[in-house]
Each structure stands twice: as C-alpha cells, then as structure tokens.
C-alpha positions as CSV (number, residue, x, y, z in Angstrom):
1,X,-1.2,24.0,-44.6
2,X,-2.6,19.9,-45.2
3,X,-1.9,18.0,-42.0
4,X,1.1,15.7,-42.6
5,X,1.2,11.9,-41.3
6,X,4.5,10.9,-39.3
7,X,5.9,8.1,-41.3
8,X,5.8,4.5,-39.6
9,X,9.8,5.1,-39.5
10,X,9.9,8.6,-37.8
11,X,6.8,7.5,-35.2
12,X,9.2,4.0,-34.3
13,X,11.9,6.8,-33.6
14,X,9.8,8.9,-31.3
15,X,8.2,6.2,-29.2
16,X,11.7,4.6,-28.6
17,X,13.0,8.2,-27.5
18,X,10.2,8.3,-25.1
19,X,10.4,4.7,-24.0
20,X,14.3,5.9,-23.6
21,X,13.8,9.2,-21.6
22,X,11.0,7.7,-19.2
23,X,13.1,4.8,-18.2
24,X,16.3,7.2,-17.6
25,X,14.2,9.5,-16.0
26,X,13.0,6.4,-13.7
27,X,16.1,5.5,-13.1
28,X,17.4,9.0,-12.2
29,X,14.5,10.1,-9.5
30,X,15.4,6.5,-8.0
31,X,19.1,7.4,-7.4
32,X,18.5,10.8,-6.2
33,X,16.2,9.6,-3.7
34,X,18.4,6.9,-2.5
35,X,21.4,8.6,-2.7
36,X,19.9,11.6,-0.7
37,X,18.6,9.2,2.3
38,X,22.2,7.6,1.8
39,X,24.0,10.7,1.8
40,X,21.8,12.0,4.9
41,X,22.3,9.2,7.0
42,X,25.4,7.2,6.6
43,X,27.5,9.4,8.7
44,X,24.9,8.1,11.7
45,X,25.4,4.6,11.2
46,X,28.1,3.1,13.4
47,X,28.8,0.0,15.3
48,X,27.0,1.5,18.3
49,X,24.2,2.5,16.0
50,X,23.4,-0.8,14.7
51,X,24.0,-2.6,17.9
52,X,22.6,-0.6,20.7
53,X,19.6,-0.1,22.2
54,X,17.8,3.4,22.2
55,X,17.7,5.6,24.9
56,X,16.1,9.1,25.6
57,X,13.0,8.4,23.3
58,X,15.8,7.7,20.2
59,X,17.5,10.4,21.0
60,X,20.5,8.7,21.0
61,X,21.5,5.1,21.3
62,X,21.0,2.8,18.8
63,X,18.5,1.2,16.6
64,X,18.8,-2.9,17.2
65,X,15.6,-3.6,18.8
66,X,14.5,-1.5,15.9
67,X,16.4,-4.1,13.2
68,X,15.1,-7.3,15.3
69,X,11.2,-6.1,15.4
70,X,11.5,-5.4,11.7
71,X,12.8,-9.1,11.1
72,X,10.2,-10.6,13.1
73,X,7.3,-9.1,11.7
74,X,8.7,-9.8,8.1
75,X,9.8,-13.2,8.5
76,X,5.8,-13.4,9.9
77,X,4.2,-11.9,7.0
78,X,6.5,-14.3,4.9
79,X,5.4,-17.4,6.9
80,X,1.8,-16.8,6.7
81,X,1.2,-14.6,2.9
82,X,3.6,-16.7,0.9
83,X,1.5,-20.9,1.2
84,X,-1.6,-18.6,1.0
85,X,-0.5,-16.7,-2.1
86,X,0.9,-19.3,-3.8
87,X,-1.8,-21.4,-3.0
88,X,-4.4,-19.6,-4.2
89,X,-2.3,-18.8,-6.7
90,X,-2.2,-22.5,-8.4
91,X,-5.7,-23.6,-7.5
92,X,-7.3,-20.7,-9.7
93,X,-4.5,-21.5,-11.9
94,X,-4.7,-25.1,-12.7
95,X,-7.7,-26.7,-10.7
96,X,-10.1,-24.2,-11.1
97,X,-12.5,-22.7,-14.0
98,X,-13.6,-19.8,-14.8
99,X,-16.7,-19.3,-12.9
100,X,-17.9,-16.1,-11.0
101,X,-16.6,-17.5,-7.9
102,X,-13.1,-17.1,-9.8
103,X,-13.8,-13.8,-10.8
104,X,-15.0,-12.7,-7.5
105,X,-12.1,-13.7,-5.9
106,X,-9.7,-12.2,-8.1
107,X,-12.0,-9.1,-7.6
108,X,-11.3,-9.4,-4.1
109,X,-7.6,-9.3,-4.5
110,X,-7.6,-6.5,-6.6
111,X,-9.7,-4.5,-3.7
112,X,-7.6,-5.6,-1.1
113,X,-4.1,-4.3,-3.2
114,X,-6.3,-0.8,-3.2
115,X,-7.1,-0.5,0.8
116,X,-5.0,2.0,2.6
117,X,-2.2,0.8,4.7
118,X,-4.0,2.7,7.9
119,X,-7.2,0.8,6.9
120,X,-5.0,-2.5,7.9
121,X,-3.7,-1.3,11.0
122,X,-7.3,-0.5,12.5
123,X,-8.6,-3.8,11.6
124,X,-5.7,-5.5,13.0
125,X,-6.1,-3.5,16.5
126,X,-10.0,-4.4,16.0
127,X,-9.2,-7.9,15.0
128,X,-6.1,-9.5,16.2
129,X,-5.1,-7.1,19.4
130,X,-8.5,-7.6,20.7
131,X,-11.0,-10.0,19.2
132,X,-8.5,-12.7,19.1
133,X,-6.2,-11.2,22.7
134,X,-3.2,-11.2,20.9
135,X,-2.2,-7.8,22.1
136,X,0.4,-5.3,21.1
137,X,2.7,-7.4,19.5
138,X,4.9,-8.5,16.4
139,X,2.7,-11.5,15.9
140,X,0.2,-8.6,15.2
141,X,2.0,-6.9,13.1
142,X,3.7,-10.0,11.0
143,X,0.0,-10.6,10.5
144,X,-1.0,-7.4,9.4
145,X,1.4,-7.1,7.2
146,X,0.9,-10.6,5.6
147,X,-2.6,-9.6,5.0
148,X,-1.2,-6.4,2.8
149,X,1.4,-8.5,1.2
150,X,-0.9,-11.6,0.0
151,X,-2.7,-10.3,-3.0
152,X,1.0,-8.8,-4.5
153,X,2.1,-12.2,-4.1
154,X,-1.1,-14.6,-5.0
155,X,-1.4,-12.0,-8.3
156,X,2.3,-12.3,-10.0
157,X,2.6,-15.9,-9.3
158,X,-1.0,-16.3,-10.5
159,X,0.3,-14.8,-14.0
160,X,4.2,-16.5,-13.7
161,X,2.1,-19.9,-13.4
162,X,-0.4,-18.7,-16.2
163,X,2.7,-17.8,-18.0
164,X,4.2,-21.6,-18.1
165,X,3.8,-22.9,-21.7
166,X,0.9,-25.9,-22.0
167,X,2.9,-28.1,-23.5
168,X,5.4,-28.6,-20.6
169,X,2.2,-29.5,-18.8
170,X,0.6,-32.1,-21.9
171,X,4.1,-33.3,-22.1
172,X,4.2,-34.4,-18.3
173,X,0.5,-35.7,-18.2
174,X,1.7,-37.5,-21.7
175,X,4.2,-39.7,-19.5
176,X,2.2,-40.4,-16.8
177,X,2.2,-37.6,-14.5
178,X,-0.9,-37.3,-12.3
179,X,-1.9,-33.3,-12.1
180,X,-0.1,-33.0,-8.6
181,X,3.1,-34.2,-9.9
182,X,3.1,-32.0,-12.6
183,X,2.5,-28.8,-10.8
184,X,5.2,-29.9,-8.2
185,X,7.7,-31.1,-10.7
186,X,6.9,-29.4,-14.0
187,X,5.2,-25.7,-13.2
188,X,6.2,-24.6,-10.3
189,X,10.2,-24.9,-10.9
190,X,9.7,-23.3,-14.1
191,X,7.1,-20.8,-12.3
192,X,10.0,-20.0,-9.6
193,X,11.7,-16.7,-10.8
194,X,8.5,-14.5,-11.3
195,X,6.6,-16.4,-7.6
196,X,9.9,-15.4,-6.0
197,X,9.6,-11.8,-8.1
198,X,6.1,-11.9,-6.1
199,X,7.5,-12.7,-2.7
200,X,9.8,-10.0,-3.0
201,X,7.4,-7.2,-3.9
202,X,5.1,-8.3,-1.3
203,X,8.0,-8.7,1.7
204,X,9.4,-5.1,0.7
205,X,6.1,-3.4,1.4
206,X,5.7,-5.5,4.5
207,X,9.1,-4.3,5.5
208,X,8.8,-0.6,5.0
209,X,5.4,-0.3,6.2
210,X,4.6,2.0,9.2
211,X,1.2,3.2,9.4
212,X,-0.4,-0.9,8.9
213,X,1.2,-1.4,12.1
214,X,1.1,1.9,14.1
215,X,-1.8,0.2,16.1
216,X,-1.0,-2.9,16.8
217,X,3.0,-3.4,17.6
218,X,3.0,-1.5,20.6
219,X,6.0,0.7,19.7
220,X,7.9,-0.6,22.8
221,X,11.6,0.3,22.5
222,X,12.7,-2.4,24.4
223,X,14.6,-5.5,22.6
224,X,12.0,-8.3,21.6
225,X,12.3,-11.6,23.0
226,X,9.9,-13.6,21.0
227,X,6.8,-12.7,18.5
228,X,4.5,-12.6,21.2
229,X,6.6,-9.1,22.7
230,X,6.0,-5.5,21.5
231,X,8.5,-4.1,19.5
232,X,9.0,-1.1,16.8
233,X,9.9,-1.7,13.8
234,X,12.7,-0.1,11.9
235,X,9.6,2.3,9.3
236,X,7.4,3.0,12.7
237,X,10.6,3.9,14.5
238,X,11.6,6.4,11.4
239,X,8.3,8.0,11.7
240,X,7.9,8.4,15.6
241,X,11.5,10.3,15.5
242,X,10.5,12.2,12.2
243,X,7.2,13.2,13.0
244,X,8.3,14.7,16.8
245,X,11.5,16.1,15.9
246,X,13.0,13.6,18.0
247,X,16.5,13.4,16.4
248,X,16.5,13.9,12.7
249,X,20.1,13.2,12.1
250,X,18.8,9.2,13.8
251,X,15.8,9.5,11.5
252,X,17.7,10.0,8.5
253,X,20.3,7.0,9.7
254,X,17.3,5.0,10.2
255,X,16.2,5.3,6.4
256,X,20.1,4.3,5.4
257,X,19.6,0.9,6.9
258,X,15.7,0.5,5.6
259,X,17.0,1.4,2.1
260,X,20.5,-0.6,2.7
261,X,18.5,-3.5,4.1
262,X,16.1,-3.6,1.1
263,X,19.0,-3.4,-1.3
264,X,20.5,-6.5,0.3
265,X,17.4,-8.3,0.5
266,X,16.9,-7.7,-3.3
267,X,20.1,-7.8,-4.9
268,X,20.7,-11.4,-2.7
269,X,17.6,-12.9,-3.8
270,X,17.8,-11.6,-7.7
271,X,21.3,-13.5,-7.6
272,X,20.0,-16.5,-6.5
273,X,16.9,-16.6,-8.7
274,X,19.7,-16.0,-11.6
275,X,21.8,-19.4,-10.7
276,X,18.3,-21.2,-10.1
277,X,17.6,-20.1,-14.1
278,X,20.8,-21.0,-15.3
279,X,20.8,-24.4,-13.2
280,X,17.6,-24.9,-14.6
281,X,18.9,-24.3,-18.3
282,X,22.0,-26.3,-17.5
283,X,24.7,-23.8,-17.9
C-alpha cells in the first residue's frame, strides 16, 4: 500500500488539535493541583491562623511570623535583582555590541538559571552567613533569593527591550533625544509589560523557594523585627512541618496561603500592567 501524504489542510487540522489538547491539558493539571492544595487546606485557614504565632514546633498556632519572613525576604530579592536585571538588561541591549564579552555573559545567565536551588543556599551560608557576618537572617535569604531571581528577570526584559521596534528609537534620536532620554522616555515604557512579566516570574520563585534558603534564614519561629532577625519563611515553614510530620492538616493550610498569596500577587499586578497598556494606547 504507497505511503500517502497528509494534505497541508488535514496537517493545519492536526497541529491545531494538538496545540488545543496540550493547552487544555495545561490548564487542567494546573487546576487540579491548585484546587487539591485549596481543597486541603482552606478549612485550616482562620483568623487565628493568619494572625498568630506558632506554638508547639507548628503544631498549632498560627503562621504570621511565617507570612512577615516571607515578605521580607521577597521584598529583598526585589530590591536588589530587579536595578541589576534591568540594568544589565539595557546595557547589553542598547549600549553594548556583540562581542564575546556579551556572549559570555549571557552564557553566564543562562548557567546561573540551571544551578540547583540547594546549590544557592550553601553558597549563601558560605558567603553571606559567614564570609560577610551577616548571620542567619532574612537579609540572607532576600539575597539569596535575588541571586536565583536575577537572570529570570535580566533575560525577559533583555528580549521585551530587544523586542521594542527601531523606529520608536530613530524616531526619538530624529528629534533630538540623546540615547539616555530615549531609553528612559521611549523604550523602557513601551518595554514595561514584558520587564514587569520578568519581575513577576523571578519574585514567584523567590517566594516559594525553600531549600535556597534552608541554610541561611535561621528558621526561628519567632516574629521578625527587622531584616537583620531570623525568621522562616512561609515554603521553609511548609517543608519543616511536611517533612517531620509535624501537623499536616497546618502544612496543607500553609500551601493555601503560598498558592492564595501568589494568585494575588499575580492577578494584582497583570491588572495593573493592563491599565498601564491601555493608558499607554490612550483608551
């Protein structure tokens, strides 16, 4: 029987049934998983819960020292990845050409995506708890966790910024614009919605990580006072009371508000990138 060739018709068909089914099946693992953590652990989550401190190892008690370390260290790794990111970001972009120097440090980026998370966490208890006497603390962590977050951030806004047409930047320089001026005025707003994209990809990983800062928080369960404390952050908190059977039914609870925080964090900031776009388009 001769071999018979799908027409270009029937093949356009198939590959948008595929496309189809793998973006529904997407979408359907990602609401059973977030569902079952939902399911799991609302019925823990309470007034008490939120706003309580722990007590008996997490055994019962609450979980806000838990919430406050986890804002520290983000708002950290936000503080410190996001000028370095974006920085980078626009010098390769628009001051600098393509040289191996470029191309090493874009190599570099690339590496430092691929490291394990644990990998992080020892050099930050080699690096920042000791060589630099920071000591267990969220300032050790926030940095940790900015160093994870950085090349997620420095690579989409590299390719947002990349993605800006020429001509808005020949029309600027065409009236006058020095370079600065038109990367502050002309690129970067129009750059805005996939940098901020970047921001959020690299803050959610700095949020739900546990094992980059196993080492160097100091899992205190005590409320922080400043950055400088040790504290334990709402993923390291999950995994201490998972791991040694602690109190599953807080575990689980714990995971509602990581995944309800995240949510928030998301949804909030994808609203306000949407009336930056159409402020920008001015509707």
């Amino acid at each position: 029987m001769p071999f018979k060739i799908i027409s270009p018709k029937n093949a356009q068909r198939i590959m948008k049934s595929v496309f189809w089914a793998s973006g529904i099946i997407t979408v359907i693992i990602l609401i059973i998983i977030i569902g079952y953590i939902l399911l799991k652990g609302i019925p823990a989550i309470n007034l008490e819960f939120l706003l309580a401190n722990p007590s008996d190892s997490g055994r019962s008690g609450g979980i806000a020292p838990m919430i406050v370390s986890s804002l520290y260290v983000t708002l950290v790794a936000g503080i410190v990845a996001t000028p370095l990111g974006v920085g980078a970001a626009i010098y390769l972009s628009e001051y600098a050409s393509e040289n191996r120097i470029v191309k090493f440090i874009r190599f570099g980026t690339e590496t430092l995506a691929s490291i394990p998370s644990i990998v992080f966490g020892l050099f930050g208890l080699s690096f920042f708890v000791i060589f630099l006497g920071m000591g267990w603390s969220l300032l050790s962590g926030g940095l940790v966790l900015a160093l994870m977050a950085l090349p997620t951030i420095f690579q989409v806004a590299e390719v947002s910024i990349e993605a800006v047409p020429r001509s808005y930047r020949e029309g600027s320089l065409a009236l006058g614009s020095t370079k600065w001026e038109t990367i502050y005025r002309v690129v970067l707003p129009a750059a805005i919605p996939g940098i901020t994209t970047g921001i959020i990809l690299g803050m959610a990983r700095a949020i739900s990580e546990a094992a980059a800062i196993l080492f160097v928080v100091g899992s205190a369960l005590s409320m922080p006072i400043s950055i400088f404390d040790p504290g334990r952050p709402l993923p390291l908190h999950l995994f201490v009371l998972a791991s040694e059977g602690i109190s599953m039914d807080n575990a689980y609870g714990t995971a509602a508000v990581l995944v309800i925080l995240l949510l928030i964090i998301t949804v909030l900031t994808n609203t306000l990138v949407e009336k930056y776009q159409k402020k920008m388009m001015g509707r």
